[in-house]
PQR file of N, CA, C, O and H, with PARSE charges and radii, in Angstrom:
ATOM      1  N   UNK A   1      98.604 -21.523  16.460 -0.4000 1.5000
ATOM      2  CA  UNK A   1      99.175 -20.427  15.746 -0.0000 2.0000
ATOM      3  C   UNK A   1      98.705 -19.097  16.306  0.5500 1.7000
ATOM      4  O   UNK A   1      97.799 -19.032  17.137 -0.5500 1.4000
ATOM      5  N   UNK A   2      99.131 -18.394  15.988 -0.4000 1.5000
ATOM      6  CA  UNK A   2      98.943 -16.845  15.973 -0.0000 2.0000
ATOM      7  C   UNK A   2      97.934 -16.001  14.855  0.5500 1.7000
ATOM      8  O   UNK A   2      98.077 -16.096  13.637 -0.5500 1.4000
ATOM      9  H   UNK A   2      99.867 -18.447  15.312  0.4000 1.0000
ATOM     10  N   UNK A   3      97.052 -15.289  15.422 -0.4000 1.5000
ATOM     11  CA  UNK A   3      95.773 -14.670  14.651 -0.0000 2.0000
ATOM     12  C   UNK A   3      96.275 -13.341  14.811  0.5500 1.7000
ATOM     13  O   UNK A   3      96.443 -12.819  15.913 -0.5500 1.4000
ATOM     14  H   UNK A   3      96.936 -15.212  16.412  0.4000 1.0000
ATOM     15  N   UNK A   4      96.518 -12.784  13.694 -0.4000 1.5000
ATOM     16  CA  UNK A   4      96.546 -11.449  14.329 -0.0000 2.0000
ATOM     17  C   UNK A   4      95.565 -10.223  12.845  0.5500 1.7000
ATOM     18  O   UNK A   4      95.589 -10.425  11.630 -0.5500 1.4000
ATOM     19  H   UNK A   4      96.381 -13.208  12.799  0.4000 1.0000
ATOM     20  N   UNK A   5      95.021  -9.353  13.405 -0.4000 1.5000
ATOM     21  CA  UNK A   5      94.121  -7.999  11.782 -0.0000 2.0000
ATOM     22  C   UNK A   5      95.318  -8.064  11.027  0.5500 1.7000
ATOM     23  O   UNK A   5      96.405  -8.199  11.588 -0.5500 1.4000
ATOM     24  H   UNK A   5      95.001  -9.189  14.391  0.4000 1.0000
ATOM     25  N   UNK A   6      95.174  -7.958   9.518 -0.4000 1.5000
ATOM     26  CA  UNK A   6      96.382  -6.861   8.964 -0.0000 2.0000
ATOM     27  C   UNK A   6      96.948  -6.032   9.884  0.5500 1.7000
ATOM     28  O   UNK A   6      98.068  -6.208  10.364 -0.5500 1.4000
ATOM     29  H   UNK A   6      94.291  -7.849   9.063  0.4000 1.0000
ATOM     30  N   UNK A   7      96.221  -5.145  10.145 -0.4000 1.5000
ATOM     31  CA  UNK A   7      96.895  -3.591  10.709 -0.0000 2.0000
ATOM     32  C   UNK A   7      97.852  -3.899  11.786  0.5500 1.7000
ATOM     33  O   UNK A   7      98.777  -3.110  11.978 -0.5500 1.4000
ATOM     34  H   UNK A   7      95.311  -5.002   9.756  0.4000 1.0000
ATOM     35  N   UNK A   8      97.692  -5.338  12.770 -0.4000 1.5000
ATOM     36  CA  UNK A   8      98.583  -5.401  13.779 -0.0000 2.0000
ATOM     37  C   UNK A   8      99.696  -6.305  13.171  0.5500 1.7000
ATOM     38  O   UNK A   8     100.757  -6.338  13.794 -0.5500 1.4000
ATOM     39  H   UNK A   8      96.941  -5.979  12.614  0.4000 1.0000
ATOM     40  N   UNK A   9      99.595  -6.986  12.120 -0.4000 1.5000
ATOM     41  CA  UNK A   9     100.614  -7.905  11.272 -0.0000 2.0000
ATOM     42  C   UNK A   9     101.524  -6.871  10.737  0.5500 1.7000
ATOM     43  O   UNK A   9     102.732  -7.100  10.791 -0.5500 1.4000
ATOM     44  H   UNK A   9      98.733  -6.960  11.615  0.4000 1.0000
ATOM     45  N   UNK A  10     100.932  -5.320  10.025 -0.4000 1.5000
ATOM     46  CA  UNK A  10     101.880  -4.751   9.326 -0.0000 2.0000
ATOM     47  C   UNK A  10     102.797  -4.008  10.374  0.5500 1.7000
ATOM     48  O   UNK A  10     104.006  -3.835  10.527 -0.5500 1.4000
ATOM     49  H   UNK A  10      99.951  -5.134   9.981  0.4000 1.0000
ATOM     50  N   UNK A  11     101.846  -3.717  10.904 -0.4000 1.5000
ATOM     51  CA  UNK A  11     102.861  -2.616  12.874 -0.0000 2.0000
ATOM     52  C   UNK A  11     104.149  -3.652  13.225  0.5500 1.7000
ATOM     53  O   UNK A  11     105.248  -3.274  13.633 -0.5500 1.4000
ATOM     54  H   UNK A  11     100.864  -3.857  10.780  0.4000 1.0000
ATOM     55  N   UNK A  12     103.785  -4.922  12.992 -0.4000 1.5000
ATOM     56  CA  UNK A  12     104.288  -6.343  13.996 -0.0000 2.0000
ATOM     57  C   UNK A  12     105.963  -6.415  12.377  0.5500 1.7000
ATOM     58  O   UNK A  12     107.167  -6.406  12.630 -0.5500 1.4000
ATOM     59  H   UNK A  12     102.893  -5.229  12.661  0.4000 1.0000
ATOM     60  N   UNK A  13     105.435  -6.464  11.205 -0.4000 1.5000
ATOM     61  CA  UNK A  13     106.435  -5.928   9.844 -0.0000 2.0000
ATOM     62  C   UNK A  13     107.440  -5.264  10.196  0.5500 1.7000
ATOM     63  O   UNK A  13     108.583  -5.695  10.346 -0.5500 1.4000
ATOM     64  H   UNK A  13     104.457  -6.471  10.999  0.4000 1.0000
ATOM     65  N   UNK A  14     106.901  -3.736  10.405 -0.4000 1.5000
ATOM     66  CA  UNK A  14     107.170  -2.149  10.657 -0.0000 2.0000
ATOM     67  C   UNK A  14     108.436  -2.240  12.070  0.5500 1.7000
ATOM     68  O   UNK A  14     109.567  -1.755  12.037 -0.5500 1.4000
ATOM     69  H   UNK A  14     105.972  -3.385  10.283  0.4000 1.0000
ATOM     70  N   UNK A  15     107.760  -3.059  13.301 -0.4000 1.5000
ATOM     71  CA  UNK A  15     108.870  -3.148  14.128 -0.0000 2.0000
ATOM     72  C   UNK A  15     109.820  -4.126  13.978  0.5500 1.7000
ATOM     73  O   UNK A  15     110.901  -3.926  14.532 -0.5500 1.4000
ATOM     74  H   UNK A  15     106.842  -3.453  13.329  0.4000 1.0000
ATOM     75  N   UNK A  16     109.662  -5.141  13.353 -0.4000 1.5000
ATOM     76  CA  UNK A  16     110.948  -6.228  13.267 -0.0000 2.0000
ATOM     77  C   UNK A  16     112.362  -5.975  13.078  0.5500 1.7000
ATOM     78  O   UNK A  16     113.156  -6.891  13.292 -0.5500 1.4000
ATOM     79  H   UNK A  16     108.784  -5.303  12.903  0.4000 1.0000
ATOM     80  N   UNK A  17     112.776  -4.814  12.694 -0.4000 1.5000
ATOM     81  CA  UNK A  17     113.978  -4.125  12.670 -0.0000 2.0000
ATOM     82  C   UNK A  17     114.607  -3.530  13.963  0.5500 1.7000
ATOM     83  O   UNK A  17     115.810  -3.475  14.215 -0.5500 1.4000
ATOM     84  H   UNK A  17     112.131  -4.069  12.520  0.4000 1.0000
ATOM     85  N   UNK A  18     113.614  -3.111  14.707 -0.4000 1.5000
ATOM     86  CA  UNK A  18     113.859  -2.612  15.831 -0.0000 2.0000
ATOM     87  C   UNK A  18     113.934  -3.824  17.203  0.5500 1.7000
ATOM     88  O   UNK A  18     114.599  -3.624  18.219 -0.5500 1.4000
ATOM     89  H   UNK A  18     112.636  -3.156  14.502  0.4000 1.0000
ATOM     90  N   UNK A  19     113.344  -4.710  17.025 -0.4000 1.5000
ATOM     91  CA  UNK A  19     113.196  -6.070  17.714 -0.0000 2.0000
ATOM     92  C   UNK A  19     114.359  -6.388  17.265  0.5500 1.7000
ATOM     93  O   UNK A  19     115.252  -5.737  17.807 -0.5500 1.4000
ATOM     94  H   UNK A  19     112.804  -4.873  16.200  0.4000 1.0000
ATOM     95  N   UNK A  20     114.655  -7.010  16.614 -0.4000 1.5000
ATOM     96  CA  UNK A  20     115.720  -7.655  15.785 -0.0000 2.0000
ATOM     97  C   UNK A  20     117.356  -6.922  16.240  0.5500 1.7000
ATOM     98  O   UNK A  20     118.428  -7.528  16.230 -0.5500 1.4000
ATOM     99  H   UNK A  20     113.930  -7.539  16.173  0.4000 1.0000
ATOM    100  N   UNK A  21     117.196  -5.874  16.514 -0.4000 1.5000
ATOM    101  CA  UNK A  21     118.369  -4.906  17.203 -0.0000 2.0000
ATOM    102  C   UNK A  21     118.495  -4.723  18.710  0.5500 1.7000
ATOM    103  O   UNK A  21     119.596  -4.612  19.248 -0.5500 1.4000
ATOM    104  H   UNK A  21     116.326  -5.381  16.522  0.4000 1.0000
ATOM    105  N   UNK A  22     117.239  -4.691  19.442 -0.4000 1.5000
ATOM    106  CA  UNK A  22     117.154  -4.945  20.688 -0.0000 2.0000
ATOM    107  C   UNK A  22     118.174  -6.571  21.301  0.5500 1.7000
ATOM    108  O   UNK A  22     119.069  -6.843  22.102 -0.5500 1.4000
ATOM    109  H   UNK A  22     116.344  -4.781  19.005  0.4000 1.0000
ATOM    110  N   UNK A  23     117.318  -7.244  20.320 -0.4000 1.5000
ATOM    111  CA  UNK A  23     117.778  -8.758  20.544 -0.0000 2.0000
ATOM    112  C   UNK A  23     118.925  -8.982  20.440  0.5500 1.7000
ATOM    113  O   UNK A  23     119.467  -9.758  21.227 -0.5500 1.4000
ATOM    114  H   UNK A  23     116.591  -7.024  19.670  0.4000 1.0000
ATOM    115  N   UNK A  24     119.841  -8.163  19.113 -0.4000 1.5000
ATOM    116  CA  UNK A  24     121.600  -8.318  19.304 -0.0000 2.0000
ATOM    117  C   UNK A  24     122.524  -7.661  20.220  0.5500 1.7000
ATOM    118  O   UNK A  24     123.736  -7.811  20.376 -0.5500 1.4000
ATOM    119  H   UNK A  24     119.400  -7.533  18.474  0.4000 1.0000
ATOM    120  N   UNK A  25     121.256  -6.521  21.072 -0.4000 1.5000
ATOM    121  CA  UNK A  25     121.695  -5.970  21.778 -0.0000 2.0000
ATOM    122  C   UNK A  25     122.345  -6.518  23.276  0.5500 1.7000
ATOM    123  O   UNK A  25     123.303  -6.207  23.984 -0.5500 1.4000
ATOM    124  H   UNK A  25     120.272  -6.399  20.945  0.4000 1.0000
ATOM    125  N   UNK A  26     121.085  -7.656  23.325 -0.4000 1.5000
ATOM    126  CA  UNK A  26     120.897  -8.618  24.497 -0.0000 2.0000
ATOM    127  C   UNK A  26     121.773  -9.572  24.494  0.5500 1.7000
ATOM    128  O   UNK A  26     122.115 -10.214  25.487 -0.5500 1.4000
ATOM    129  H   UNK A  26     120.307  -7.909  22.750  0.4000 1.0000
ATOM    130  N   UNK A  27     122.401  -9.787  22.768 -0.4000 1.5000
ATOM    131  CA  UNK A  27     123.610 -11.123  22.862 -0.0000 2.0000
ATOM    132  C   UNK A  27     122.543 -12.348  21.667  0.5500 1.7000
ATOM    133  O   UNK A  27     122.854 -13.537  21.593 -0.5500 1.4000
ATOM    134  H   UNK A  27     122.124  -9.265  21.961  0.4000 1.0000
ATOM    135  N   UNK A  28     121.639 -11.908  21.059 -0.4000 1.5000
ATOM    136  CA  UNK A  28     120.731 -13.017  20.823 -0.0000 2.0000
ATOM    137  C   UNK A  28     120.570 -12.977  19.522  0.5500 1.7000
ATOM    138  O   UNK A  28     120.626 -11.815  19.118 -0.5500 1.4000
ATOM    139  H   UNK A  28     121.386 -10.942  21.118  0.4000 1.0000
ATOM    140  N   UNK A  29     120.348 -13.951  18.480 -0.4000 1.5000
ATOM    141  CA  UNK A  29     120.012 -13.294  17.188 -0.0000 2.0000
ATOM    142  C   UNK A  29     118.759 -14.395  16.622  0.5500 1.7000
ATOM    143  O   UNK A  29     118.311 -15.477  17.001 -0.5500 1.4000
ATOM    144  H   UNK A  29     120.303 -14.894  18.808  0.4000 1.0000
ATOM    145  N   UNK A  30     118.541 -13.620  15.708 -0.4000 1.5000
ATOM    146  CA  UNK A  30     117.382 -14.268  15.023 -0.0000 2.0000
ATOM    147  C   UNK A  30     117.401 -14.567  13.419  0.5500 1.7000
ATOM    148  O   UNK A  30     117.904 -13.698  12.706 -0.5500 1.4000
ATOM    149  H   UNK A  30     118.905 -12.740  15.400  0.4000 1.0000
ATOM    150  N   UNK A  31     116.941 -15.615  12.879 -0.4000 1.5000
ATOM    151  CA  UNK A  31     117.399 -16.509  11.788 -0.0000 2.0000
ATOM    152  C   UNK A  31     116.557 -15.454  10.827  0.5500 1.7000
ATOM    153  O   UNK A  31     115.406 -15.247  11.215 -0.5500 1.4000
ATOM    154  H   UNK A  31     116.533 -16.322  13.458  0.4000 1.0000
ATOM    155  N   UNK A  32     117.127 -14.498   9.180 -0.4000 1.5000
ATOM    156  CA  UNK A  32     116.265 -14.235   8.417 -0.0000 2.0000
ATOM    157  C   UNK A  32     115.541 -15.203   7.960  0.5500 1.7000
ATOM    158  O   UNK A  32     115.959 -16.347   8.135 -0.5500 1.4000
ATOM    159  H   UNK A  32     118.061 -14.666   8.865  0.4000 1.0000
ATOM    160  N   UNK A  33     113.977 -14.942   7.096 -0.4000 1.5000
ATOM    161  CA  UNK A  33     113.592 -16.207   5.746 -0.0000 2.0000
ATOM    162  C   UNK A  33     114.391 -15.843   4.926  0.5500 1.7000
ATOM    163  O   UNK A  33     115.006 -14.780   5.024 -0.5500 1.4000
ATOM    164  H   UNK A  33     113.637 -14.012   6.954  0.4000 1.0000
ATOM    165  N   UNK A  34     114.498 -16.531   4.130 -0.4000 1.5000
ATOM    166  CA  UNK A  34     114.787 -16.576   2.209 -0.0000 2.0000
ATOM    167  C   UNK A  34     113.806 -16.187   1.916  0.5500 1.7000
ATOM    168  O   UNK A  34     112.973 -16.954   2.398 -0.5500 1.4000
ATOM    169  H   UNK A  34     114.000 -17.394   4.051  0.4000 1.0000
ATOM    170  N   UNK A  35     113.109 -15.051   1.137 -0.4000 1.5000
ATOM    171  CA  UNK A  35     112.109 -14.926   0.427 -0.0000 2.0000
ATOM    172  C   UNK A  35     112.090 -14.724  -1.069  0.5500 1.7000
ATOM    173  O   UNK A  35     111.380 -14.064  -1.827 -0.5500 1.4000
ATOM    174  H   UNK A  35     113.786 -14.427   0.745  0.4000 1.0000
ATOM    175  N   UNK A  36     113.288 -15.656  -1.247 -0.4000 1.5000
ATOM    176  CA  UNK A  36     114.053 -15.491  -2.605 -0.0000 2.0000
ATOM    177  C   UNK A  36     113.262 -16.466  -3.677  0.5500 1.7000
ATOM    178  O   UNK A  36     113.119 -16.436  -4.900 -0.5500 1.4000
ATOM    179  H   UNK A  36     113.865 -16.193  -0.631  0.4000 1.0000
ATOM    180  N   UNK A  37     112.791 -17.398  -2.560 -0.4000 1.5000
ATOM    181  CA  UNK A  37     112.276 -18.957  -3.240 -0.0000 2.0000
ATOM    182  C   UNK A  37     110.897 -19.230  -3.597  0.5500 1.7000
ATOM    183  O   UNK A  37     110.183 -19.440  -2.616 -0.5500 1.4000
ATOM    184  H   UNK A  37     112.907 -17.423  -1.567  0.4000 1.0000
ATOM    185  N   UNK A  38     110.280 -19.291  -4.813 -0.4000 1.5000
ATOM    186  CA  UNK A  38     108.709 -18.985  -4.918 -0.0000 2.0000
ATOM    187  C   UNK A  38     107.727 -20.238  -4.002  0.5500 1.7000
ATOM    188  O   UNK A  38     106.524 -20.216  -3.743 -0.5500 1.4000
ATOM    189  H   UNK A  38     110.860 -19.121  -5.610  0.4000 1.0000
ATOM    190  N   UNK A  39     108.753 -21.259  -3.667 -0.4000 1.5000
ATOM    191  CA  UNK A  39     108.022 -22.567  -3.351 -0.0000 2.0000
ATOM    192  C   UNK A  39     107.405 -22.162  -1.831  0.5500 1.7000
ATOM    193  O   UNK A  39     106.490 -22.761  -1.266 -0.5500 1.4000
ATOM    194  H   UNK A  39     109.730 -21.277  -3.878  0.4000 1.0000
ATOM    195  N   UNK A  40     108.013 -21.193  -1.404 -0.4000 1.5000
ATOM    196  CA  UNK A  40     107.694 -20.971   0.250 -0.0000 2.0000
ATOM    197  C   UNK A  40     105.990 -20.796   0.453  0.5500 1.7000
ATOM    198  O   UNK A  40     105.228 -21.342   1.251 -0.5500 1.4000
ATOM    199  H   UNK A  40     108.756 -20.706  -1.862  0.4000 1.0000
ATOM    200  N   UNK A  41     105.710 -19.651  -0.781 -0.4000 1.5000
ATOM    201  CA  UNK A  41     104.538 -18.968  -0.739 -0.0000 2.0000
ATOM    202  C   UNK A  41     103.589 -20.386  -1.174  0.5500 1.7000
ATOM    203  O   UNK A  41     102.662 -20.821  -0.490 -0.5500 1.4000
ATOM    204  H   UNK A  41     106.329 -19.208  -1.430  0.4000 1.0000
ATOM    205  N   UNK A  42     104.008 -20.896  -2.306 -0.4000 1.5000
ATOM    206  CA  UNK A  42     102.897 -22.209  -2.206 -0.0000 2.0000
ATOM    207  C   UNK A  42     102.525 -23.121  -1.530  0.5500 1.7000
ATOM    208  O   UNK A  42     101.493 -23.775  -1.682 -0.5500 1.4000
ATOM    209  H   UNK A  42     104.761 -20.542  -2.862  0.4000 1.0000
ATOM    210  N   UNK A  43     103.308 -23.236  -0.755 -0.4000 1.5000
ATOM    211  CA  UNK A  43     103.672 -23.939   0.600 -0.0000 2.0000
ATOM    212  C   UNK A  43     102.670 -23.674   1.156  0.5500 1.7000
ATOM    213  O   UNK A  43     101.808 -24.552   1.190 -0.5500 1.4000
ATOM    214  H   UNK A  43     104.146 -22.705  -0.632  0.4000 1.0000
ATOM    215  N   UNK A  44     102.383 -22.266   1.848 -0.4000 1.5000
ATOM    216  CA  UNK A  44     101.606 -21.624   2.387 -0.0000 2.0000
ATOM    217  C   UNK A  44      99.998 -21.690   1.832  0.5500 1.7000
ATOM    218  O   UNK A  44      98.938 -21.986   2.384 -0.5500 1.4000
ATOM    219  H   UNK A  44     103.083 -21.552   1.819  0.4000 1.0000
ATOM    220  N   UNK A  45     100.318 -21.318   0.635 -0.4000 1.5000
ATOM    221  CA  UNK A  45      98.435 -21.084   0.233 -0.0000 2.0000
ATOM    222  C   UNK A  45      97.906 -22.581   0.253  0.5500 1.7000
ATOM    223  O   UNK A  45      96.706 -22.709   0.494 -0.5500 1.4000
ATOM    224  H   UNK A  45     101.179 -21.078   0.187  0.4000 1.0000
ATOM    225  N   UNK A  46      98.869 -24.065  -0.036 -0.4000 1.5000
ATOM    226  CA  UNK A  46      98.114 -25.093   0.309 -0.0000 2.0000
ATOM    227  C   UNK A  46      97.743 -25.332   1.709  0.5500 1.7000
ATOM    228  O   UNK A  46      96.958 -26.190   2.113 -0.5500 1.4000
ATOM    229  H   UNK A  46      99.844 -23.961  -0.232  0.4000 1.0000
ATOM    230  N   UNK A  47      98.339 -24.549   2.340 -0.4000 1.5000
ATOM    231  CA  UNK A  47      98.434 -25.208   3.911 -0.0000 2.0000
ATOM    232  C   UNK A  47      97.096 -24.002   4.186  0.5500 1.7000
ATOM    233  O   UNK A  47      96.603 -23.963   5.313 -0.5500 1.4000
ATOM    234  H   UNK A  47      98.976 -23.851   2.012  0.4000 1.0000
ATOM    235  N   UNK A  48      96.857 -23.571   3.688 -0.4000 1.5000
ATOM    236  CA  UNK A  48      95.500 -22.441   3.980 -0.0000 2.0000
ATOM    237  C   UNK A  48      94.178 -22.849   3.633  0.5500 1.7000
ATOM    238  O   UNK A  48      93.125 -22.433   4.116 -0.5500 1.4000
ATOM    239  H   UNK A  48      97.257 -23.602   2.772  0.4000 1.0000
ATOM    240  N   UNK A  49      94.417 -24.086   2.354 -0.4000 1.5000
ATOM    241  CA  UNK A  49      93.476 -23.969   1.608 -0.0000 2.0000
ATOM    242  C   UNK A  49      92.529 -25.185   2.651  0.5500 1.7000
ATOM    243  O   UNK A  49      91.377 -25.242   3.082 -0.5500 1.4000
ATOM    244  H   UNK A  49      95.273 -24.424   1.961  0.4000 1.0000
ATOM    245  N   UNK A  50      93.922 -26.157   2.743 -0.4000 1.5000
ATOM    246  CA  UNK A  50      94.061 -27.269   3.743 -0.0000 2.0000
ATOM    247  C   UNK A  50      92.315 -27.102   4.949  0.5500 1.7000
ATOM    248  O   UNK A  50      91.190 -27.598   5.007 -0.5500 1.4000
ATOM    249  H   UNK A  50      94.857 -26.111   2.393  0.4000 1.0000
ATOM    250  N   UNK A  51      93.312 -25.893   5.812 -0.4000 1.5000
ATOM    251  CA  UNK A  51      92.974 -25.801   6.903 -0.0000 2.0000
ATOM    252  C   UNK A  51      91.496 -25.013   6.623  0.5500 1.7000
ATOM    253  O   UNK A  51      90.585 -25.307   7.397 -0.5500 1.4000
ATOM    254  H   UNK A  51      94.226 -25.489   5.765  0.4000 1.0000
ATOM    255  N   UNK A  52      91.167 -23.850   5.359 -0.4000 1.5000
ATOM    256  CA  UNK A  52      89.566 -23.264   5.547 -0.0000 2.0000
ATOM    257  C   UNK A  52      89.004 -24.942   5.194  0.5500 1.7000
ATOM    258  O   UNK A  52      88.151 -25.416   5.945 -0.5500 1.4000
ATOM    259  H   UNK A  52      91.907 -23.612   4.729  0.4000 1.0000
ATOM    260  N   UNK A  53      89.495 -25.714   4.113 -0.4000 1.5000
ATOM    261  CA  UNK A  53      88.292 -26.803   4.325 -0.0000 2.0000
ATOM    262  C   UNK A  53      87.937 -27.470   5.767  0.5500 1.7000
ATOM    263  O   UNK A  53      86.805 -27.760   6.154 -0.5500 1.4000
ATOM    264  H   UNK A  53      90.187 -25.329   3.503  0.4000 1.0000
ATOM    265  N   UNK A  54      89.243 -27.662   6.522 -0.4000 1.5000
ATOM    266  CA  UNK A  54      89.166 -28.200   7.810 -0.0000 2.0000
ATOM    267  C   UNK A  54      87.561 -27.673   8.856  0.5500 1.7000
ATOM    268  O   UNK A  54      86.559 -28.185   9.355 -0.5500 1.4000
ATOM    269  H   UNK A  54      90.162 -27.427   6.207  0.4000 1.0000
ATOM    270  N   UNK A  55      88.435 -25.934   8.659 -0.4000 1.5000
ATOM    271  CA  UNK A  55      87.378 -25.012   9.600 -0.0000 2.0000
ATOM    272  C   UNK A  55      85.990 -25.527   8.699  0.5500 1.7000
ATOM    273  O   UNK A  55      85.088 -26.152   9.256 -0.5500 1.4000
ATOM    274  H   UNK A  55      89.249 -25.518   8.254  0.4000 1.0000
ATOM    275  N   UNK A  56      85.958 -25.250   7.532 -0.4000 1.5000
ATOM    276  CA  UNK A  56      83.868 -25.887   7.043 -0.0000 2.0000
ATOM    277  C   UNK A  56      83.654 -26.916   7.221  0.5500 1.7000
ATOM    278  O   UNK A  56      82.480 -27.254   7.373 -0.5500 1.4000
ATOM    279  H   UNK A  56      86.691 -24.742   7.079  0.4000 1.0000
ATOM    280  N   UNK A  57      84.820 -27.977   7.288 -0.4000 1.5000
ATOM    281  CA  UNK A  57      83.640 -29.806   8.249 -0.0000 2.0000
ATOM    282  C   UNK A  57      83.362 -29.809   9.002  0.5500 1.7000
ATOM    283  O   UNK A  57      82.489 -30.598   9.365 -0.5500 1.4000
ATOM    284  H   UNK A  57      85.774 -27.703   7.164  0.4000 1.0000
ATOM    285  N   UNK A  58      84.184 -28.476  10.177 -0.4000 1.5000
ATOM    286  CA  UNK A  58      83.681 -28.952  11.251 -0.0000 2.0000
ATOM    287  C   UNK A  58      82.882 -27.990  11.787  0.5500 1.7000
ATOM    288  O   UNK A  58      82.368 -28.104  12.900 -0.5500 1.4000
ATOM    289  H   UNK A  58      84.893 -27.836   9.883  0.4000 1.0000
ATOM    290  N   UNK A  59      82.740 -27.031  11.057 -0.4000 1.5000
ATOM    291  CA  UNK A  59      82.061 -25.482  11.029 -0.0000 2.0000
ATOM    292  C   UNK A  59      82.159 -24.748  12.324  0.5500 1.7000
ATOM    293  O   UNK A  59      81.284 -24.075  12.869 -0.5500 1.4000
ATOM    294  H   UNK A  59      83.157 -26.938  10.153  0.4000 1.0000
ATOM    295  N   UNK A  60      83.899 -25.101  12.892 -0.4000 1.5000
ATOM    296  CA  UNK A  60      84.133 -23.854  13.954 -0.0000 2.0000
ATOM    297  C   UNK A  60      85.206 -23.338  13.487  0.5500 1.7000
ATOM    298  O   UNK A  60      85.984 -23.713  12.609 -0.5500 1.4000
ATOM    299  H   UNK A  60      84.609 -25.647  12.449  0.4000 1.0000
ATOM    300  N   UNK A  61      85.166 -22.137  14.383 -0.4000 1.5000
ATOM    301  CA  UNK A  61      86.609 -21.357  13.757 -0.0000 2.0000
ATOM    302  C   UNK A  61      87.508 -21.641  14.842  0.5500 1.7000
ATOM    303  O   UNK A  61      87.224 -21.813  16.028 -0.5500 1.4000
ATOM    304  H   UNK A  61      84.534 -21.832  15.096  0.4000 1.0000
ATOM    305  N   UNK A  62      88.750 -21.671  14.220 -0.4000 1.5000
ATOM    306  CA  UNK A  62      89.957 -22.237  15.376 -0.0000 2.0000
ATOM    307  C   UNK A  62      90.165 -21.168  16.309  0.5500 1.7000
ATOM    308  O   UNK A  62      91.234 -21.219  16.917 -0.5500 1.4000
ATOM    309  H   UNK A  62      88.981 -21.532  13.257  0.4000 1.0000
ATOM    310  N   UNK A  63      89.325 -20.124  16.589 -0.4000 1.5000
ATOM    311  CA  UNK A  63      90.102 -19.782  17.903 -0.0000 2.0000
ATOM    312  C   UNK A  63      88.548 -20.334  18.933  0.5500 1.7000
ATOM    313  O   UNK A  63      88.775 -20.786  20.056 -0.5500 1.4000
ATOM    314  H   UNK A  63      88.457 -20.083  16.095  0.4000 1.0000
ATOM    315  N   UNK A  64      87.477 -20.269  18.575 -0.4000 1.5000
ATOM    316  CA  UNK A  64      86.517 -21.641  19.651 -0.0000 2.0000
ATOM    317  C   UNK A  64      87.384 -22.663  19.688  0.5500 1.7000
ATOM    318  O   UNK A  64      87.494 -23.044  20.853 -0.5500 1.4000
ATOM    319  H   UNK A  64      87.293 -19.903  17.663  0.4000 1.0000
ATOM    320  N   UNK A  65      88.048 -23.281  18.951 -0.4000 1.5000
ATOM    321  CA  UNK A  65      88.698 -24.878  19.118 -0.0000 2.0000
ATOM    322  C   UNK A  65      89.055 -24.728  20.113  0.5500 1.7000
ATOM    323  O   UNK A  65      88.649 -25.203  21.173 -0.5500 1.4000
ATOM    324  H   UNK A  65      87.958 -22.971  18.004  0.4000 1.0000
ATOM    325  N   UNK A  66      90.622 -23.404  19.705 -0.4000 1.5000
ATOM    326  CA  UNK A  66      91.595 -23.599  20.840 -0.0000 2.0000
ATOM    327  C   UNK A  66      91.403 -22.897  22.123  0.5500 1.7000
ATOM    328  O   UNK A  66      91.846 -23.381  23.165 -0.5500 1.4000
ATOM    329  H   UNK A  66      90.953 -23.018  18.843  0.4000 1.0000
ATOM    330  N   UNK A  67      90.920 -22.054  22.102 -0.4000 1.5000
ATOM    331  CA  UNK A  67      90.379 -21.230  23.444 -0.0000 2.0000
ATOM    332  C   UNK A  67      90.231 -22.328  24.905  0.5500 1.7000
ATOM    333  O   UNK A  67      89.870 -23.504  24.937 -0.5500 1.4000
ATOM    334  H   UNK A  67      90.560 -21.661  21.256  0.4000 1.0000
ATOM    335  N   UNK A  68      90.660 -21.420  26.025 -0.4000 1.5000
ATOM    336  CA  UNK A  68      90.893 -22.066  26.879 -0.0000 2.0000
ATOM    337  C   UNK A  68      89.639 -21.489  28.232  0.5500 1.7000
ATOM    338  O   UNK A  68      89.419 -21.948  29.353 -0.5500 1.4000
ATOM    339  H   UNK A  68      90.953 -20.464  25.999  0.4000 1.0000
ATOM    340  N   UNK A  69      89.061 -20.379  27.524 -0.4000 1.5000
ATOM    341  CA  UNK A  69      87.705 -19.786  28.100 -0.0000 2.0000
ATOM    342  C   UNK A  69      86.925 -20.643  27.651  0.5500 1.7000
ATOM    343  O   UNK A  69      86.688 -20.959  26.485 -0.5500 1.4000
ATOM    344  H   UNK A  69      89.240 -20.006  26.614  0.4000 1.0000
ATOM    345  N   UNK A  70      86.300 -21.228  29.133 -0.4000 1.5000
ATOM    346  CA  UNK A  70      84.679 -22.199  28.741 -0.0000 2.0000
ATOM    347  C   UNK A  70      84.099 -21.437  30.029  0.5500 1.7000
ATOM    348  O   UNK A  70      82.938 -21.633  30.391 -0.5500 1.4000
ATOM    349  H   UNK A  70      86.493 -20.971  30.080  0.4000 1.0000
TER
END
C-alpha cells in the first residue's frame, strides 16, 4: 500500500479534480467511490484494526517489512 502524512493525503484530495481532468483530457477516465454507503468506512476501520494487531506480533512497522533498502 501507500503511506502517505495527512498534509500530503489532503494536497493528494485538493488535486484529484485537476488529475481527474487531465486524464479525460488524455481520452482516460477514472471510476468515482460511492461514499453514500456507511459499510465502506467499516470495512476500513476493521481492516486497520486487523493490520495494527498484525504490526504488534510482529513488532515491525510495514514499511521495514516492505522496503527494498537492506
Amino acid at each position: 500500500g501507500i503511506s502517505l502524512p495527512i498534509e500530503q493525503f489532503n494536497t493528494l484530495i485538493k488535486l484529484l479534480p485537476h488529475i481527474e481532468t487531465v486524464l479525460a483530457e488524455k481520452g482516460q477516465s477514472i471510476e468515482r467511490p460511492d461514499y453514500s454507503g456507511a459499510g465502506a468506512s467499516a470495512a476500513v476501520d476493521e481492516d486497520d484494526d486487523e493490520e495494527d494487531e498484525e504490526v504488534e506480533k510482529k513488532g515491525k512497522k510495514n514499511f521495514e517489512e516492505t522496503s527494498d533498502d537492506e
